[in-house]
DOVO-785173 format. One record per residue (C-alpha): residue in three letters; x, z, y; residue number from 1. Coordinates in Angstrom, 3 decimals, padded with zeros to 6 digits. Layout:
(rec "ala", (X, Z, Y), NUM);
...
// end
This chain:
(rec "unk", (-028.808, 133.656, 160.822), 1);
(rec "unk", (-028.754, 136.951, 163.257), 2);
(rec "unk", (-026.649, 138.050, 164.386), 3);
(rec "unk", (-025.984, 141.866, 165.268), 4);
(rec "unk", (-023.295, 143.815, 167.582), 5);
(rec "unk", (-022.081, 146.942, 165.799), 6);
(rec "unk", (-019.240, 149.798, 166.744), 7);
(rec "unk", (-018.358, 152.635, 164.298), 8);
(rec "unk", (-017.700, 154.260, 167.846), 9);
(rec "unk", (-014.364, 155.381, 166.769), 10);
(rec "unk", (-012.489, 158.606, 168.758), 11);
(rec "unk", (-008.677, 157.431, 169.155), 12);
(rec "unk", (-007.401, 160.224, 170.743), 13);
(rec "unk", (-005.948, 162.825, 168.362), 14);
(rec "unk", (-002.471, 163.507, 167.121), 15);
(rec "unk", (-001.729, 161.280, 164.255), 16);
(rec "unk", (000.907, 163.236, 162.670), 17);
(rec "unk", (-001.835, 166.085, 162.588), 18);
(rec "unk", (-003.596, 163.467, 160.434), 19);
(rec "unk", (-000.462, 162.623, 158.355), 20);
(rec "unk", (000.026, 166.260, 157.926), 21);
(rec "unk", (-003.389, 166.386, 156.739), 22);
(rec "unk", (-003.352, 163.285, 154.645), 23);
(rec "unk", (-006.826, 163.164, 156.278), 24);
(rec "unk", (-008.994, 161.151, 159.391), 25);
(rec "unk", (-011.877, 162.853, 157.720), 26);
(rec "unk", (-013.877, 166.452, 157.176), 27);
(rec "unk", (-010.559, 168.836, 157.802), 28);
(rec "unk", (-008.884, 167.192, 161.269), 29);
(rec "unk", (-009.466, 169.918, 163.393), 30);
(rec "unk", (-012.070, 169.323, 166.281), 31);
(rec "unk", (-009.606, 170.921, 168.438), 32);
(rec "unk", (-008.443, 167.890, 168.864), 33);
(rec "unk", (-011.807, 166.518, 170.693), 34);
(rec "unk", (-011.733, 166.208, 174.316), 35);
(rec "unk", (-015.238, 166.483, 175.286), 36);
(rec "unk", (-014.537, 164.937, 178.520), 37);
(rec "unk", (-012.941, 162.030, 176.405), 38);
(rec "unk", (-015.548, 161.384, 174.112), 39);
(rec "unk", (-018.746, 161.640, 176.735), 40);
(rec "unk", (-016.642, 158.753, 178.271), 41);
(rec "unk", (-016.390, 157.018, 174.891), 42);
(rec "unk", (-020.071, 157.501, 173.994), 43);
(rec "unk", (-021.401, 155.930, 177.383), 44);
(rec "unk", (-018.616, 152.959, 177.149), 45);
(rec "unk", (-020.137, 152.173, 173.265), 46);
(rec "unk", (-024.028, 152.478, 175.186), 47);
(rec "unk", (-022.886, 150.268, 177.899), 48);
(rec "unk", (-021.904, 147.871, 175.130), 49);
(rec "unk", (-024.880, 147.960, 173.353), 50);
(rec "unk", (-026.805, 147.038, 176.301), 51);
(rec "unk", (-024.851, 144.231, 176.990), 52);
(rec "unk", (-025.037, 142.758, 173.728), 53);
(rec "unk", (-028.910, 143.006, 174.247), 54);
(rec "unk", (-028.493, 141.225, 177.624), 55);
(rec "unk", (-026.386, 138.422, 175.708), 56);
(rec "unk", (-029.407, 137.831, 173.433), 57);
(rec "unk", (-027.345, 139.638, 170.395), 58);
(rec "unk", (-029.377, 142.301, 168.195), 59);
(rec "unk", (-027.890, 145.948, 167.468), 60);
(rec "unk", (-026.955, 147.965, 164.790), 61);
(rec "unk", (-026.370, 151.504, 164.464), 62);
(rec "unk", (-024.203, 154.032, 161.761), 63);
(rec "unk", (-023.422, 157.203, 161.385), 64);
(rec "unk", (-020.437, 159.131, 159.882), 65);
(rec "unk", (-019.514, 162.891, 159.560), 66);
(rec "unk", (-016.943, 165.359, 160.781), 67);
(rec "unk", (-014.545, 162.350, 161.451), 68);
(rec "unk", (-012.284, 160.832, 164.210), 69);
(rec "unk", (-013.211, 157.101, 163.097), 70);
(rec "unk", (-017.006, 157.332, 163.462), 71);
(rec "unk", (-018.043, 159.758, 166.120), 72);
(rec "unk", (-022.025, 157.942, 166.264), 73);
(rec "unk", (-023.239, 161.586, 164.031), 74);
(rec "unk", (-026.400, 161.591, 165.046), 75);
(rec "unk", (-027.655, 157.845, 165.178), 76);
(rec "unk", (-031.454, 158.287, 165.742), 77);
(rec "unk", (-030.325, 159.794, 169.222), 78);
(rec "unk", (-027.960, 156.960, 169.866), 79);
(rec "unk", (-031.137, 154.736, 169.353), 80);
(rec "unk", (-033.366, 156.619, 171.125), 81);
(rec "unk", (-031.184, 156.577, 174.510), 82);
(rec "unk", (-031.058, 152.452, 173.061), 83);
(rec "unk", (-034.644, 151.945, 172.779), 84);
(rec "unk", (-035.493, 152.672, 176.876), 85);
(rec "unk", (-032.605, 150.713, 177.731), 86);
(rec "unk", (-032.860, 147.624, 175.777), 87);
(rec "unk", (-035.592, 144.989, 175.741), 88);
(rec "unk", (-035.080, 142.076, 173.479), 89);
(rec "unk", (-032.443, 143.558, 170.749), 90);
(rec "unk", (-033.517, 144.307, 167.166), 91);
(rec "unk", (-032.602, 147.527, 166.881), 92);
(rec "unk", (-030.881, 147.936, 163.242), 93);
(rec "unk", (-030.369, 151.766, 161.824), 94);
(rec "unk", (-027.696, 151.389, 158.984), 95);
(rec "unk", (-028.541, 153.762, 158.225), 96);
(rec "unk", (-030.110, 156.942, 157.250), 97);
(rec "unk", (-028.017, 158.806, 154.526), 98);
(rec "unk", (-031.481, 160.215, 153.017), 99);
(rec "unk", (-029.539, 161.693, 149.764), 100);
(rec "unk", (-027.636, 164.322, 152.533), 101);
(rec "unk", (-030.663, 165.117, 154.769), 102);
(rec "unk", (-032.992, 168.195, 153.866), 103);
(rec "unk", (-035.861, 167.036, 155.120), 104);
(rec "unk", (-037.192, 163.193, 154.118), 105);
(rec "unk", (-040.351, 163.768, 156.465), 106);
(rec "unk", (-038.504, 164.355, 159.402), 107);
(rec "unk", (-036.554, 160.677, 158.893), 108);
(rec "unk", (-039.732, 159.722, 158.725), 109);
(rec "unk", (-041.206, 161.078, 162.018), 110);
(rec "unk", (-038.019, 159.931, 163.686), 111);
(rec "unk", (-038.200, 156.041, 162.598), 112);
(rec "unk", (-041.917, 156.066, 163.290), 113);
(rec "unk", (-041.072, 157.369, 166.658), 114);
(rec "unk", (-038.491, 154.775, 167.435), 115);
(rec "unk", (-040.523, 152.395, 166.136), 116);
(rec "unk", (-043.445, 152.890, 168.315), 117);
(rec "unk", (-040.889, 153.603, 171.277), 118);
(rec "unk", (-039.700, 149.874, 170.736), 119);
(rec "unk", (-043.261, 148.780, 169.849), 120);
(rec "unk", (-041.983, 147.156, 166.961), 121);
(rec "unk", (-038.121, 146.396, 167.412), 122);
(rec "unk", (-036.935, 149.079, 164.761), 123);
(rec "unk", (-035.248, 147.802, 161.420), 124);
(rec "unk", (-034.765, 150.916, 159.057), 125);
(rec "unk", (-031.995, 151.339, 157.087), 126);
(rec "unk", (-031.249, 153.993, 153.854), 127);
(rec "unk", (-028.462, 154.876, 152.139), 128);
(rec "unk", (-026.516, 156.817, 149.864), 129);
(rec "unk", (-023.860, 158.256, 152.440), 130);
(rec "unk", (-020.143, 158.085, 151.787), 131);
(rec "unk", (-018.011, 160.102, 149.098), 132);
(rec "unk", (-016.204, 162.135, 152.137), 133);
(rec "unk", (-019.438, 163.201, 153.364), 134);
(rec "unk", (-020.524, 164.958, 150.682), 135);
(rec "unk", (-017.903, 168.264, 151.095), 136);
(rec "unk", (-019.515, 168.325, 154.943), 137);
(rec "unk", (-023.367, 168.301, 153.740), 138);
(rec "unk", (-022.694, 170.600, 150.692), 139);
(rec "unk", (-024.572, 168.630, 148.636), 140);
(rec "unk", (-024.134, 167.585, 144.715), 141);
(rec "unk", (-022.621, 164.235, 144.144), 142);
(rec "unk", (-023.768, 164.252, 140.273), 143);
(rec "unk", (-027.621, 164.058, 141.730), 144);
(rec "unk", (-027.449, 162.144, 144.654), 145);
(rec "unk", (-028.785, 158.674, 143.317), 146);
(rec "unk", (-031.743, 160.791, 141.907), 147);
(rec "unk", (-031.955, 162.051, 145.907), 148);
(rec "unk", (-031.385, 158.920, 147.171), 149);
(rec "unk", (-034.618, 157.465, 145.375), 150);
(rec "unk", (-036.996, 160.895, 145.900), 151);
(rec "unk", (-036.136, 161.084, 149.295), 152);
(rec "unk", (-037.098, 157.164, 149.630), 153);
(rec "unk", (-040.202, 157.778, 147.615), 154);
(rec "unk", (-041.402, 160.134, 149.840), 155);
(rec "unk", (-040.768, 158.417, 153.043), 156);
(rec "unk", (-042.682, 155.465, 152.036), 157);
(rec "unk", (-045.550, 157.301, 150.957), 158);
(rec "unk", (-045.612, 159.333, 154.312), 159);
(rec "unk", (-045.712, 155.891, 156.170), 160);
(rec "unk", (-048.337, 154.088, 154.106), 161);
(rec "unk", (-050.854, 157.415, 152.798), 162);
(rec "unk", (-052.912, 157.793, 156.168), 163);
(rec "unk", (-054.263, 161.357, 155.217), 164);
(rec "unk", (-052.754, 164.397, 154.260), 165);
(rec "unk", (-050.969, 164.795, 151.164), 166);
(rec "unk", (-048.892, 167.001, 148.903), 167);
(rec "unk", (-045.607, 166.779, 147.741), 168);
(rec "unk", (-044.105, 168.517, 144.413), 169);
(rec "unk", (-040.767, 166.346, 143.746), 170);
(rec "unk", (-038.180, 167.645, 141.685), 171);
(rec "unk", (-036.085, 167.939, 145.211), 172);
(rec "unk", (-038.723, 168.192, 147.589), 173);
(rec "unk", (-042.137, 170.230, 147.901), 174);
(rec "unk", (-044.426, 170.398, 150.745), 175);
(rec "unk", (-047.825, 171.657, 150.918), 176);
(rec "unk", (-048.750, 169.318, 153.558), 177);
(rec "unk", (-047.235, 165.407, 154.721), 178);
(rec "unk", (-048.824, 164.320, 157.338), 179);
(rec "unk", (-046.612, 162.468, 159.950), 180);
(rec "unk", (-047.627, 161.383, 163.389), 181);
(rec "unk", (-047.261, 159.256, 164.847), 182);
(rec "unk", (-047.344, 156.392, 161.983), 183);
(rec "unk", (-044.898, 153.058, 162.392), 184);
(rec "unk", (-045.662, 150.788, 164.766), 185);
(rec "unk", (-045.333, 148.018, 162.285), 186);
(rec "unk", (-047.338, 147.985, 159.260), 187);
(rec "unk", (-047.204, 149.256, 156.668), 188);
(rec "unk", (-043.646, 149.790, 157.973), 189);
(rec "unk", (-040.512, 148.538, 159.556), 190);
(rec "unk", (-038.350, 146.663, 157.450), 191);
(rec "unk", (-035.725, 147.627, 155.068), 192);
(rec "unk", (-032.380, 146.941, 154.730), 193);
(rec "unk", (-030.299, 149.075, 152.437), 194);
(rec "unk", (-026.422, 148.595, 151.568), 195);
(rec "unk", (-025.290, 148.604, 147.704), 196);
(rec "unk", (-021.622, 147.746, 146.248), 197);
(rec "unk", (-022.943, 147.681, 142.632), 198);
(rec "unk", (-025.275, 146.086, 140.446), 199);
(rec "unk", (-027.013, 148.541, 139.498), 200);
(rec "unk", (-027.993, 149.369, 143.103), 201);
(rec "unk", (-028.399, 145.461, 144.103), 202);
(rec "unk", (-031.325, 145.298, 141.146), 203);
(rec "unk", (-032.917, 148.240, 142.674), 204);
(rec "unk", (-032.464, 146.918, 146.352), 205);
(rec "unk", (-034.373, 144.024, 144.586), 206);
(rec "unk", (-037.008, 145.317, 142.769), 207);
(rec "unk", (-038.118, 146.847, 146.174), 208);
(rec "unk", (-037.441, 143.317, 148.039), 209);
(rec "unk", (-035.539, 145.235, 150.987), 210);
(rec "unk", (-032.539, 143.394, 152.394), 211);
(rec "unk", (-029.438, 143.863, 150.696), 212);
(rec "unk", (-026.447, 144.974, 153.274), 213);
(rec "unk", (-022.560, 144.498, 151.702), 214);
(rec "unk", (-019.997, 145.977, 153.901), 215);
(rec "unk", (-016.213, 146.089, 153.333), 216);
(rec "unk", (-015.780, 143.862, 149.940), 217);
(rec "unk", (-013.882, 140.957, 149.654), 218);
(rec "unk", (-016.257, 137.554, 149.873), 219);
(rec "unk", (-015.972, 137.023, 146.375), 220);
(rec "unk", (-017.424, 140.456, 145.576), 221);
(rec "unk", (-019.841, 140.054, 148.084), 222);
(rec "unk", (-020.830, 136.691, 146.519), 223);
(rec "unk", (-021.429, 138.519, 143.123), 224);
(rec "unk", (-023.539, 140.953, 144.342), 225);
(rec "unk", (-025.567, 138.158, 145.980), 226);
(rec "unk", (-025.849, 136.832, 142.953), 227);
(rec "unk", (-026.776, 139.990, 141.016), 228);
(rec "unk", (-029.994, 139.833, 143.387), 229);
(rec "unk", (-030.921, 136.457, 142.584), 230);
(rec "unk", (-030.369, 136.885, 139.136), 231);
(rec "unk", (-032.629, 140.181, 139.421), 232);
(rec "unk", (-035.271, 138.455, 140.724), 233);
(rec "unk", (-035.629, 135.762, 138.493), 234);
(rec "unk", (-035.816, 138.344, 135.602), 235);
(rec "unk", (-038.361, 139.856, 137.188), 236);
(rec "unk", (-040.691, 137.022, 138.526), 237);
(rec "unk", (-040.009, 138.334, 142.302), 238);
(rec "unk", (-039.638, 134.732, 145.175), 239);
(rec "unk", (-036.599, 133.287, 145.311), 240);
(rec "unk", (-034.543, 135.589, 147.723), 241);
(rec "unk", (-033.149, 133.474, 150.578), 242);
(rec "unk", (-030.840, 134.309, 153.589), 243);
(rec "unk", (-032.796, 136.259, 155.007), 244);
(rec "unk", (-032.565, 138.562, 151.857), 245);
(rec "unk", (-028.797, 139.407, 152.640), 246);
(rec "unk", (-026.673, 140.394, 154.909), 247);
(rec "unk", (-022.814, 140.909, 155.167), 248);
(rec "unk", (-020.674, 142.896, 157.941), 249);
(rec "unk", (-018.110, 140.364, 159.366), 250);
(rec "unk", (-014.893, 142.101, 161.455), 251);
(rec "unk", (-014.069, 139.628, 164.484), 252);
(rec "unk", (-011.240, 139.957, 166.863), 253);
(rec "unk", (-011.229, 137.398, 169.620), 254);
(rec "unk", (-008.021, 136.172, 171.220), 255);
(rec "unk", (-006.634, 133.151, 173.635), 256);
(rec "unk", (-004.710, 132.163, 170.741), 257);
(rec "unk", (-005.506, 132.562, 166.949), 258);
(rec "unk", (-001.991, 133.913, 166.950), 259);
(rec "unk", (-002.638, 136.610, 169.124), 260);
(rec "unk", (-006.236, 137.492, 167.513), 261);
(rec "unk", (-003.379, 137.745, 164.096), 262);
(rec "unk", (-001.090, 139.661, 165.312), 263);
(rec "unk", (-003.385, 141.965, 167.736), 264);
(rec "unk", (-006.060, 142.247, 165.085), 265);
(rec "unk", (-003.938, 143.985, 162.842), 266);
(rec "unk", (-004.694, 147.193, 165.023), 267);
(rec "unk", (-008.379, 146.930, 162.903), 268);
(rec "unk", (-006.273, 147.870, 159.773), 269);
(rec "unk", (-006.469, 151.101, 161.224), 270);
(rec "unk", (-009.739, 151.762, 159.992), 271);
(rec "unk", (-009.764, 149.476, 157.056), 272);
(rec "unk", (-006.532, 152.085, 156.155), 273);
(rec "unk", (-007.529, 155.069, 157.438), 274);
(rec "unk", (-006.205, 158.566, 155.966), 275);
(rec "unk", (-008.357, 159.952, 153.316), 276);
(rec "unk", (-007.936, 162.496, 151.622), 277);
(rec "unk", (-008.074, 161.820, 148.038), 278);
(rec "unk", (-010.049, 164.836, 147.040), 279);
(rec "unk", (-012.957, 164.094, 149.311), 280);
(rec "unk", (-013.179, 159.610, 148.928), 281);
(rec "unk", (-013.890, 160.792, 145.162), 282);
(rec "unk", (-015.404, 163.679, 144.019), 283);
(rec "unk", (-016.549, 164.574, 140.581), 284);
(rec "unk", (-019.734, 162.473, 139.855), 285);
(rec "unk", (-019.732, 160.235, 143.087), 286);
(rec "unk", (-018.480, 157.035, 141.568), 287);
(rec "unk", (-019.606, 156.098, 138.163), 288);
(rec "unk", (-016.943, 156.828, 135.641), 289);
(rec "unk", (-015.468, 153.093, 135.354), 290);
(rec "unk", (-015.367, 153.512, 139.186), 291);
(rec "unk", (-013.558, 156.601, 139.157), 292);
(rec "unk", (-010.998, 155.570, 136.785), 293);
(rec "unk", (-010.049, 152.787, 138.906), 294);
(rec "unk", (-010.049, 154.714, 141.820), 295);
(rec "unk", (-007.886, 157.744, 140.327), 296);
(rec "unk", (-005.523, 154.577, 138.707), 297);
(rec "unk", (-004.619, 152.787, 141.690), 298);
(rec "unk", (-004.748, 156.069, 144.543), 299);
(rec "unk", (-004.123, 153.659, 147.652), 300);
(rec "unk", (-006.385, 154.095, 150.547), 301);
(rec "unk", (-007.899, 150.757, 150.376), 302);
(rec "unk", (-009.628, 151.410, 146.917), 303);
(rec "unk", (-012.424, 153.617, 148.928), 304);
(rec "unk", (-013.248, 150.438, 150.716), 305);
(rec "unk", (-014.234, 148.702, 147.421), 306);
(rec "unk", (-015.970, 151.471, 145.357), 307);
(rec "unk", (-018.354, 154.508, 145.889), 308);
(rec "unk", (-020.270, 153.192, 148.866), 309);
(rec "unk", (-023.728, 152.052, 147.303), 310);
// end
């Protein structure tokens, strides 16, 4: 097992009746409320962390989030760059790029090739799908974002493993010319780790082989998925996956007492909890329709944490 230090780099200083007022944490708080000062403190506090989990022999992982107070890490390949100079032993683990919201697949590609070479060789790429709130922000159509999803990774493998020019007519995408320098540092490219919360996604994570990633579901969920994998797998003749095949976020609050860790690890219910508006956790076409039944049936805050984030 690895094991990897990971922030969402939250920003806790806003008004939270301004958030209660707005039934939202995310896309319409007002960045009025952003001390720059604040957050340039913030930011190099999270760096300083980073680089001490890579002096404690821990590896590193990386988000991003959009036009919210509880993920201010917005533009991650710039929080790994300033990472990659100032670590030395840390994998450095991008979960990930939201390649269904970015305009330009090639560019990702440049950009991991980059830090891969930068590291020479540290870089772990990660894809996905992007949250429901995010999609209002990137003006982008939730109906077609699976379809995105899987041109946009298309495309960014082929740039890393075609080593000559090449053309590009997608049904999303069209360039005249893909030709990225410089190329990966590991070949034919860094590995993949991609997160998925339902089966349909798991069987595509395996078909590919890439590491599954399951965030925020209970462990019996997680378990299923797991299992959706193996299953997926055997069907299709693919190796056994083993542990090294999965991978499961794990929130930790350390205490002198386990009574304290209880009672002052509540305060992470903050995020697990946090206001969201219920017009941007599930828009039309996000969630598959059982999904979005459940969601629109039970309307409590925690449902975004079990469905629309594969």
């Amino acid at each position: 097992m690895r094991a990897y230090y990971f922030t969402e780099m939250p920003y806790p200083y806003y008004p939270p009746e301004v958030a209660q007022q707005l039934h939202s944490q995310r896309v319409i708080l007002p960045n009025l409320y952003c001390d720059p000062k604040l957050a340039g403190e913030l930011y190099n506090r999270y760096l300083d962390e980073y680089e001490y989990a890579d002096e404690l022999g821990l590896d590193i992982m990386l988000n991003e989030h959009h036009q919210t107070v509880t993920c201010i890490d917005s533009v991650m390949p710039l929080t790994a760059a300033a990472l990659a100079r100032r670590t030395r032993r840390a994998k450095l683990l991008l979960l990930g790029n939201p390649i269904a919201n970015r305009d330009n697949p090639v560019r990702v590609a440049e950009e991991m090739a980059f830090l891969d070479c930068v590291t020479q060789g540290r870089l772990i790429c990660g894809f996905v799908r992007g949250v429901a709130t995010e999609y209002h922000p990137a003006n982008t159509n939730p109906v077609l974002t699976r379809e995105r999803f899987e041109e946009a990774h298309d495309l960014i493998m082929h740039a890393w493993t075609t080593h000559e020019p090449f053309n590009w007519e997608g049904k999303f995408w069209h360039y005249r010319y893909v030709n990225p320098w410089p190329r990966p540092y590991q070949q034919p490219h860094p590995p993949i780790w991609i997160t998925g919360s339902s089966p349909g996604s798991v069987r595509w994570i395996a078909d590919h082989q890439y590491v599954h990633a399951c965030f925020l579901q209970p462990y019996e969920e997680q378990e299923r998925l797991h299992q959706v994998y193996r299953e997926r797998c055997h069907e299709r003749g693919l190796p056994e996956p083993g542990p090294d095949k999965f991978g499961f976020l794990a929130l930790v609050y350390v205490a002198d007492t386990d009574a304290q860790a209880q009672e002052e690890g509540r305060a992470l219910m903050w995020y697990l909890q946090a206001l969201q508006h219920p017009g941007f956790v599930n828009p039309p076409g996000y969630n598959a329709p059982k999904s979005a039944r459940v969601f629109t049936r039970v309307k409590g805050v925690g449902a975004q944490a079990r469905v629309g984030k594969s």
